[in-house]
C-alpha positions in Angstrom: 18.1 -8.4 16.9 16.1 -5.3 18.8 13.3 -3.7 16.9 14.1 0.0 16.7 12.1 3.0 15.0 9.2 2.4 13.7 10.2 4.6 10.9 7.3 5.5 8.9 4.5 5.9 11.9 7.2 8.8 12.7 7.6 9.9 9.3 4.1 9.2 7.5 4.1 12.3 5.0 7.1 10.6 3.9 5.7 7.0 3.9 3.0 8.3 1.8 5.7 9.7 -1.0 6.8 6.3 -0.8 3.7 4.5 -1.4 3.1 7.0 -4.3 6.0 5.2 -6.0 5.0 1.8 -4.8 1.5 2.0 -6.6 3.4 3.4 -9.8 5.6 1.0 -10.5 3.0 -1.9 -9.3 0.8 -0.7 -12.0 3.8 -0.1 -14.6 5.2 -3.8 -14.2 3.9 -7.4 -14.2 3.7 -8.1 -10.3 5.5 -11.3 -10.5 8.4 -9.5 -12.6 8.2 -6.9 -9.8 8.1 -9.1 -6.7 10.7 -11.2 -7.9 13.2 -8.3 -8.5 12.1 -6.9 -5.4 13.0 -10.4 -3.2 16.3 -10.4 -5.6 17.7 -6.9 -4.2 16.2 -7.9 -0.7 18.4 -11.0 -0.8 21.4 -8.5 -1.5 20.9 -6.4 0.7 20.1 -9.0 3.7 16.6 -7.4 4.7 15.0 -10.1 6.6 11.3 -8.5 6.4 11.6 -7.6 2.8 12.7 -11.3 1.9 9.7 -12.6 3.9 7.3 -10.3 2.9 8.4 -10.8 -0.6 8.8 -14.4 -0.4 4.8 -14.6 0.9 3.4 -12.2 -1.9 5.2 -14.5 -4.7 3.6 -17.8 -2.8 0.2 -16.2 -3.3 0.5 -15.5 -6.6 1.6 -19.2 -7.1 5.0 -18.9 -7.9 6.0 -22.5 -7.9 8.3 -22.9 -4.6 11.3 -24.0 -6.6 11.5 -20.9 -8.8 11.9 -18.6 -5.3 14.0 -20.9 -3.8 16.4 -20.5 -7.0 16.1 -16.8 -7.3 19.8 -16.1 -5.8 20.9 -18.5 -8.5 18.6 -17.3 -11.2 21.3 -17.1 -13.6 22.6 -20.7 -12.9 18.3 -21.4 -13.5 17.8 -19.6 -16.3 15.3 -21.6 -17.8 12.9 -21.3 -15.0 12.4 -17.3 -15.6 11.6 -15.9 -18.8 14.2 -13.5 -20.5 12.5 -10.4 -19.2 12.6 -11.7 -16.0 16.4 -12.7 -16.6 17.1 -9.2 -17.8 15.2 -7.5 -14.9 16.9 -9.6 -12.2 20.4 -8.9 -14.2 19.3 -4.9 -14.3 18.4 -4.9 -10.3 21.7 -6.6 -9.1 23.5 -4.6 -11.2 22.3 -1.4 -10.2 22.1 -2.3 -6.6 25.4 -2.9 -6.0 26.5 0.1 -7.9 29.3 1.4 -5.8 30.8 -1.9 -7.2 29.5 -1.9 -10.6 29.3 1.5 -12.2 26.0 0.1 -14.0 28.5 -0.4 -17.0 27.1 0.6 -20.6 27.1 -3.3 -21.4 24.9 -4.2 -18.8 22.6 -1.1 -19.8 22.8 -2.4 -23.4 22.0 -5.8 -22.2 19.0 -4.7 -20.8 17.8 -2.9 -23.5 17.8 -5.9 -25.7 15.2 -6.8 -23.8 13.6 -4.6 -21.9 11.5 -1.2 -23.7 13.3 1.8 -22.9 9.7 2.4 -21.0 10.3 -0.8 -18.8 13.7 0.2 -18.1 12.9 3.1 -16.8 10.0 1.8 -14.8 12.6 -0.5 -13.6 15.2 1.6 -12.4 12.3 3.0 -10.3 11.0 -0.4 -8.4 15.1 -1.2 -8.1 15.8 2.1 -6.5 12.2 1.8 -4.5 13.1 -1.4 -3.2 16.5 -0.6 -2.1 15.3 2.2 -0.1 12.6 0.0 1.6 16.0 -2.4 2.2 17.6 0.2 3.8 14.5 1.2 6.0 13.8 -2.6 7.1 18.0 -3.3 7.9 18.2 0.2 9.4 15.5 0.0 11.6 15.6 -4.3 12.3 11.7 -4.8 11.0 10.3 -7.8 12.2 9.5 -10.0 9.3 6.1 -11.7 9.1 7.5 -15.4 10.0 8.9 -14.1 13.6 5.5 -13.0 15.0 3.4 -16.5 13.5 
């Protein structure tokens, strides 16, 4: 794997647009809700830096090891994440794989049973945030962390 672009050093007006968002949603959401969504769509979407970098930030907020380690299986592990995070995690796979899914108006209703209508929509936010950042880290082959230690 060759390290290409380093996207936002040549795009930094945009970078900052994107870091606008970051902040928001960091400061709408409980982090580990957040960063465990966030290593959730990573794991979809195959983006090595985003699953390290992910993986690291839930370590330090001491996440016990087995609840990462059974995030691609959270539903099968259910009662190791706490229904909002269940319904989060079931919102973000959902709408991440929308070309196949069609976010169906049962899943939205499923997550509203949950979720505020204010979380949700904070939450659609970090989902599509983090899927952009995906698409940045696969695009242009970001190093994760673990490869330069």
């Amino acid at each position: 794997m060759s390290k290409r672009l380093e996207i936002f050093k040549l795009a930094p007006a945009a970078y900052k647009g994107f870091g606008a968002v970051k902040d928001y949603v960091a400061a709408a959401l409980p982090a580990e809700l957040l960063e465990l969504v966030n290593l959730r769509i990573s794991l979809i979407n195959g983006c090595a830096y985003c699953i390290d970098m992910h993986t690291r930030d839930l370590l330090k907020q001491g996440v016990r090891a087995d609840k990462i380690a059974l995030v691609p299986v959270w539903d099968e592990a259910a009662a190791l994440f706490s229904a909002k995070e269940q319904a989060a995690l079931a919102w973000a796979e959902v709408v991440t794989r929308v070309e196949q899914t069609k976010v169906p108006d049962a899943a939205y209703q499923a997550a509203l049973s949950v979720l505020s209508e204010q979380e949700l929509a904070d939450l659609t936010v970090a989902v599509a945030l983090m899927n952009a950042f995906n698409r940045f880290g696969v695009s242009m082959r970001m190093q994760p962390a673990a490869l330069s230690i």
